[in-house]
Biopython code that builds the backbone (N, CA, C, O; Angstrom):
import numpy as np
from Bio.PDB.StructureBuilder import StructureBuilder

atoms = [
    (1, "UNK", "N", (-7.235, 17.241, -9.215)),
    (1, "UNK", "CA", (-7.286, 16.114, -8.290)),
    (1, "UNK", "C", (-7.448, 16.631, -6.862)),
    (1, "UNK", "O", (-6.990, 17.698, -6.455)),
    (2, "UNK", "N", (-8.179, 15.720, -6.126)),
    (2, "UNK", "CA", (-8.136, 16.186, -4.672)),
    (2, "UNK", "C", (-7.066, 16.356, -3.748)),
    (2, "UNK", "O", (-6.072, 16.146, -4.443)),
    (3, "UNK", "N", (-6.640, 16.640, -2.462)),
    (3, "UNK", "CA", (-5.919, 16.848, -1.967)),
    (3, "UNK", "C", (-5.209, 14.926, -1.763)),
    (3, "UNK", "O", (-4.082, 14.433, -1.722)),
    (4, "UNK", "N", (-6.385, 14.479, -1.701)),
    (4, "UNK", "CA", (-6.020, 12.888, -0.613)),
    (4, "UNK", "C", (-5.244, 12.085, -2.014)),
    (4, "UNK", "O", (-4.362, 11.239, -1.866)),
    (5, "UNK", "N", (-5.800, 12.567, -3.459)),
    (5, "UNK", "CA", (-4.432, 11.918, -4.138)),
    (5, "UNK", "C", (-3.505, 12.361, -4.818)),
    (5, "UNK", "O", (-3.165, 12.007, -5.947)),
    (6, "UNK", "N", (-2.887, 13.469, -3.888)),
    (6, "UNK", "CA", (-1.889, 14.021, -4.979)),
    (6, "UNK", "C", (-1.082, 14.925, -3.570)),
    (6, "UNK", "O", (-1.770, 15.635, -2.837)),
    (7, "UNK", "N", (0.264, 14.781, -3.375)),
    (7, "UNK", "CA", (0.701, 15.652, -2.425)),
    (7, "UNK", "C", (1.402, 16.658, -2.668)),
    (7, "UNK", "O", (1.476, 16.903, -3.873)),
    (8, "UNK", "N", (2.035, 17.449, -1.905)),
    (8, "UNK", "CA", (2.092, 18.783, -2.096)),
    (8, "UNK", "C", (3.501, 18.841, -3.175)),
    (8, "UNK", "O", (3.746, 19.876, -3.793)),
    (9, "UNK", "N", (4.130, 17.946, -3.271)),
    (9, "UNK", "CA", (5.332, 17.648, -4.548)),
    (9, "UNK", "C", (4.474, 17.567, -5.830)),
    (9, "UNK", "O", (4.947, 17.891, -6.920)),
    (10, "UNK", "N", (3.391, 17.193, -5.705)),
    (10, "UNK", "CA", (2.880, 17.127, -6.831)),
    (10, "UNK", "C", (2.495, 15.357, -7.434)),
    (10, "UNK", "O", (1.710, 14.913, -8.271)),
    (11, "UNK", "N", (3.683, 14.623, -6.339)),
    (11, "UNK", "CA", (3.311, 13.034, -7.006)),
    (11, "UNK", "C", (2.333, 12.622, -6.311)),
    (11, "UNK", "O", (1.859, 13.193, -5.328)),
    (12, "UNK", "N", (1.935, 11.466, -6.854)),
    (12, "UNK", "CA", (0.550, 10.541, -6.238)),
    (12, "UNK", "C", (0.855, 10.111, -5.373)),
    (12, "UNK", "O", (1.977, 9.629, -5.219)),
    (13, "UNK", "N", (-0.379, 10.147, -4.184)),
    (13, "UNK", "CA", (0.301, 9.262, -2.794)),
    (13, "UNK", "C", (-0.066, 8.011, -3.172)),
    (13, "UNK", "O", (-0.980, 7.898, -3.988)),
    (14, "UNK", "N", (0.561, 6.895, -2.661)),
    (14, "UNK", "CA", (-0.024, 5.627, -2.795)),
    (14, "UNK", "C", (0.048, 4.468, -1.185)),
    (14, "UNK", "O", (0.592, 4.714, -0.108)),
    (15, "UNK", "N", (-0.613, 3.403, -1.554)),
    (15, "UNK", "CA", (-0.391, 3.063, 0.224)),
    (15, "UNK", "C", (0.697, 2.527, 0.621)),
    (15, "UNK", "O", (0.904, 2.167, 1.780)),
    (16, "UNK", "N", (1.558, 2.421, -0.406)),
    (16, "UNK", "CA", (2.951, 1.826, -0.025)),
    (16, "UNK", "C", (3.857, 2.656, -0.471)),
    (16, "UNK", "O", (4.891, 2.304, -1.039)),
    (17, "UNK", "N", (3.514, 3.826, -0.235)),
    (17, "UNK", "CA", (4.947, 4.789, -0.356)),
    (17, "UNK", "C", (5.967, 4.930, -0.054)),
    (17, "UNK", "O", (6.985, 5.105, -0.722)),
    (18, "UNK", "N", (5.703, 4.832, 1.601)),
    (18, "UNK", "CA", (6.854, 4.695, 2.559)),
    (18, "UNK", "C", (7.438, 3.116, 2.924)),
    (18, "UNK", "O", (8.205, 2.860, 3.852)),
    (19, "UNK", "N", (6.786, 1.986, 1.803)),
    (19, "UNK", "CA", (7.638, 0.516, 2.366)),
    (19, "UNK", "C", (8.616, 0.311, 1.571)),
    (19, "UNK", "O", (8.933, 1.185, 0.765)),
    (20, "UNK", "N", (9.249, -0.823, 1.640)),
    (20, "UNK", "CA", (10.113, -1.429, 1.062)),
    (20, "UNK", "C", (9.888, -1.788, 0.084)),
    (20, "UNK", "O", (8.891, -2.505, 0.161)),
    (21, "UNK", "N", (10.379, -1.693, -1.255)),
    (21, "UNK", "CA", (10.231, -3.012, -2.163)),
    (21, "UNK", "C", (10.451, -4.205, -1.998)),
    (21, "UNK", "O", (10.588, -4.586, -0.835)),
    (22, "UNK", "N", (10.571, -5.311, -3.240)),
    (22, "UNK", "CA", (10.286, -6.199, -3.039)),
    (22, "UNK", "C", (12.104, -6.930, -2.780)),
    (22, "UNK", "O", (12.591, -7.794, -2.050)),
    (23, "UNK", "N", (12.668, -5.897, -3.944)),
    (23, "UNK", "CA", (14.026, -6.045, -4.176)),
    (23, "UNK", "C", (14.966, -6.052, -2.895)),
    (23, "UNK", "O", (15.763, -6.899, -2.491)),
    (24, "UNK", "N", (14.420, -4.240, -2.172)),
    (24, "UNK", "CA", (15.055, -3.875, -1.428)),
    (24, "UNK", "C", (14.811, -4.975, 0.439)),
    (24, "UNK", "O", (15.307, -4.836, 1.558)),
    (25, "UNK", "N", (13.895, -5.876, -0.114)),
    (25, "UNK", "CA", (13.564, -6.535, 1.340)),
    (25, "UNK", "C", (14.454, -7.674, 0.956)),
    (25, "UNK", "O", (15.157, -8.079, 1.882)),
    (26, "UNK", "N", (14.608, -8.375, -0.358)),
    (26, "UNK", "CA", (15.294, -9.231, -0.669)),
    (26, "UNK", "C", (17.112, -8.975, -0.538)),
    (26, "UNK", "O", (17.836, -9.969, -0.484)),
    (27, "UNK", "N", (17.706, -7.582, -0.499)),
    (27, "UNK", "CA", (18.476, -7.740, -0.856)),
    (27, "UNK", "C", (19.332, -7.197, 0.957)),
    (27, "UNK", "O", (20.529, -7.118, 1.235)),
    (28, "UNK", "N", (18.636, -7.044, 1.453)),
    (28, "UNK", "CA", (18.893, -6.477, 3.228)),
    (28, "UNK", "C", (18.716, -8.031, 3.873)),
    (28, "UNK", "O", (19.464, -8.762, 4.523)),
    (29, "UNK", "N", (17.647, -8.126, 3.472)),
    (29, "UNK", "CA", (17.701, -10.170, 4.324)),
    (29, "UNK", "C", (18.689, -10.845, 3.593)),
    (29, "UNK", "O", (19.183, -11.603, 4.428)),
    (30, "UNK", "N", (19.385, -11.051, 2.313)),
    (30, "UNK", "CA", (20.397, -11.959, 2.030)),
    (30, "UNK", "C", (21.831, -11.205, 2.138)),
    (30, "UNK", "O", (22.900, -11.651, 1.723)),
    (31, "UNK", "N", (21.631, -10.062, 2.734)),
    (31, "UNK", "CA", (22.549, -9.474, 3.405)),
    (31, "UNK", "C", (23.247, -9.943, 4.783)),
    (31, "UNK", "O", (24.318, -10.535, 4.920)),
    (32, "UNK", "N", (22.346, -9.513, 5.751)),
    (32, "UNK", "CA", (21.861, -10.022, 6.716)),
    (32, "UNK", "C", (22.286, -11.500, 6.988)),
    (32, "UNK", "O", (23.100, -11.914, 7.813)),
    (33, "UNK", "N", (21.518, -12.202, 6.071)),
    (33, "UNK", "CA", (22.322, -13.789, 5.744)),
    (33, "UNK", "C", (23.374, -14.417, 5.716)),
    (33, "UNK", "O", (23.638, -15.477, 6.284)),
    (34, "UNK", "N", (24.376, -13.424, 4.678)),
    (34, "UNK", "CA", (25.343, -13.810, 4.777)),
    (34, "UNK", "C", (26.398, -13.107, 5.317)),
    (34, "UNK", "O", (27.527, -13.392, 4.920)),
    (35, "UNK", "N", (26.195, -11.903, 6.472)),
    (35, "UNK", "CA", (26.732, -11.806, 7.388)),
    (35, "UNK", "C", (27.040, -12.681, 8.535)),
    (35, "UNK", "O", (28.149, -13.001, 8.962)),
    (36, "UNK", "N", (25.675, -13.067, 9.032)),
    (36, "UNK", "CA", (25.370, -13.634, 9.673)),
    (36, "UNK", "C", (26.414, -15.810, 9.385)),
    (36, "UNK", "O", (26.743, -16.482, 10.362)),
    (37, "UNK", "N", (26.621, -16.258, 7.997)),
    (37, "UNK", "CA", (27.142, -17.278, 7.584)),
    (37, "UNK", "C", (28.680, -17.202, 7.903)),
    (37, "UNK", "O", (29.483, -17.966, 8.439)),
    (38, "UNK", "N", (28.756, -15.692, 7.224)),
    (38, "UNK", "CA", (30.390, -15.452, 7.889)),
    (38, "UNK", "C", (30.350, -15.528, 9.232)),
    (38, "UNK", "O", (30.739, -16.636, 9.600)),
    (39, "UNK", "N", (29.990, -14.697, 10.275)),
    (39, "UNK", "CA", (30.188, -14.863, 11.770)),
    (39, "UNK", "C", (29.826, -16.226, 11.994)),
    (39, "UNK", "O", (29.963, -16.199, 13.217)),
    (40, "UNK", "N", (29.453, -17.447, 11.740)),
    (40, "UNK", "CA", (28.773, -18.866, 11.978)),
    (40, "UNK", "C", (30.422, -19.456, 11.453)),
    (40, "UNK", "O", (30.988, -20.359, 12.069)),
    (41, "UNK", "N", (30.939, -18.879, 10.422)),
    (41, "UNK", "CA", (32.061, -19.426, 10.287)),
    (41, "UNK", "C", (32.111, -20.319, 8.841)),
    (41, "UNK", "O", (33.154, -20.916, 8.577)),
    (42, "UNK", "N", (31.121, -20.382, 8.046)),
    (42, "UNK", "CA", (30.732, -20.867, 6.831)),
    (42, "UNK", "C", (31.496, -21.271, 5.963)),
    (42, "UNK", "O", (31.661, -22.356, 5.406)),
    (43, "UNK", "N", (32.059, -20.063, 5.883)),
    (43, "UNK", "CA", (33.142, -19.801, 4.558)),
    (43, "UNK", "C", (34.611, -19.819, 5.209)),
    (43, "UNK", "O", (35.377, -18.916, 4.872)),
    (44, "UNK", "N", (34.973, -20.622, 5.963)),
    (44, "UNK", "CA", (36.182, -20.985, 6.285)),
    (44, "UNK", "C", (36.783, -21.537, 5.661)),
    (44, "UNK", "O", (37.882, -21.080, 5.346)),
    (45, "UNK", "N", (36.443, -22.521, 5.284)),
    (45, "UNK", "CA", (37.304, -23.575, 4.605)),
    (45, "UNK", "C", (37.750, -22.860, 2.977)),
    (45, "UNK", "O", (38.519, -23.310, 2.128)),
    (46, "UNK", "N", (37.151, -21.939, 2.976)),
    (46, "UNK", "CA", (37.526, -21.241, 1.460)),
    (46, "UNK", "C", (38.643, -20.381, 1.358)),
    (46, "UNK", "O", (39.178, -19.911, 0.354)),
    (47, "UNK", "N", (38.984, -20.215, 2.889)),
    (47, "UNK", "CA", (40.015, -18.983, 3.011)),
    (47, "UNK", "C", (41.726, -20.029, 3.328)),
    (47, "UNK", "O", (42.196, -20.810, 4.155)),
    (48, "UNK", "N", (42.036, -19.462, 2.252)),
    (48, "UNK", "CA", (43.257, -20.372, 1.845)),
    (48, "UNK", "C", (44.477, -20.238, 3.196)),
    (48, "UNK", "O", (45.195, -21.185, 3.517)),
    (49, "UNK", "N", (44.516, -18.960, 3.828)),
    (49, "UNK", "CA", (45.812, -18.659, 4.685)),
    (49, "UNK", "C", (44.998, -19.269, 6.454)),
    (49, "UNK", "O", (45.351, -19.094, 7.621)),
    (50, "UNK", "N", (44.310, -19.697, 6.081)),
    (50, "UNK", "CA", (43.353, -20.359, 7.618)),
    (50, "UNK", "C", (44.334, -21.454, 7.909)),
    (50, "UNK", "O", (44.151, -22.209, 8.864)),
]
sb = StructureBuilder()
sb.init_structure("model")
sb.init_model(0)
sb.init_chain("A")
sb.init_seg("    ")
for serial, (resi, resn, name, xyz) in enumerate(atoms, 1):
    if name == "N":
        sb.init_residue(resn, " ", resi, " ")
    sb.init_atom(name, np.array(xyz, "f"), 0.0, 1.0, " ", f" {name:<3s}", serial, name[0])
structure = sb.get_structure()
């Protein structure tokens, strides 16, 4: 194989090597989310000693 598809590890480069999956974008934004729900104050009413 040529140099442009195969790197020096030996695996295939591809054009999304270095992104995110699909999982890992899903699981940082509903992160994110519900950080963000707690600081808004969301889940108050669930916390029994409030």
């Amino acid at each position: 194989m040529s140099e442009l598809h195969e790197s020096s590890s030996g695996e295939p480069k591809t054009a999304f090597a270095n992104h995110l999956s699909l999982i890992e974008a899903i699981s940082y934004t509903s992160v994110i989310g519900f950080i963000a729900a707690m600081a808004a104050g969301l889940f108050d009413g669930m916390v029994p000693w409030k």
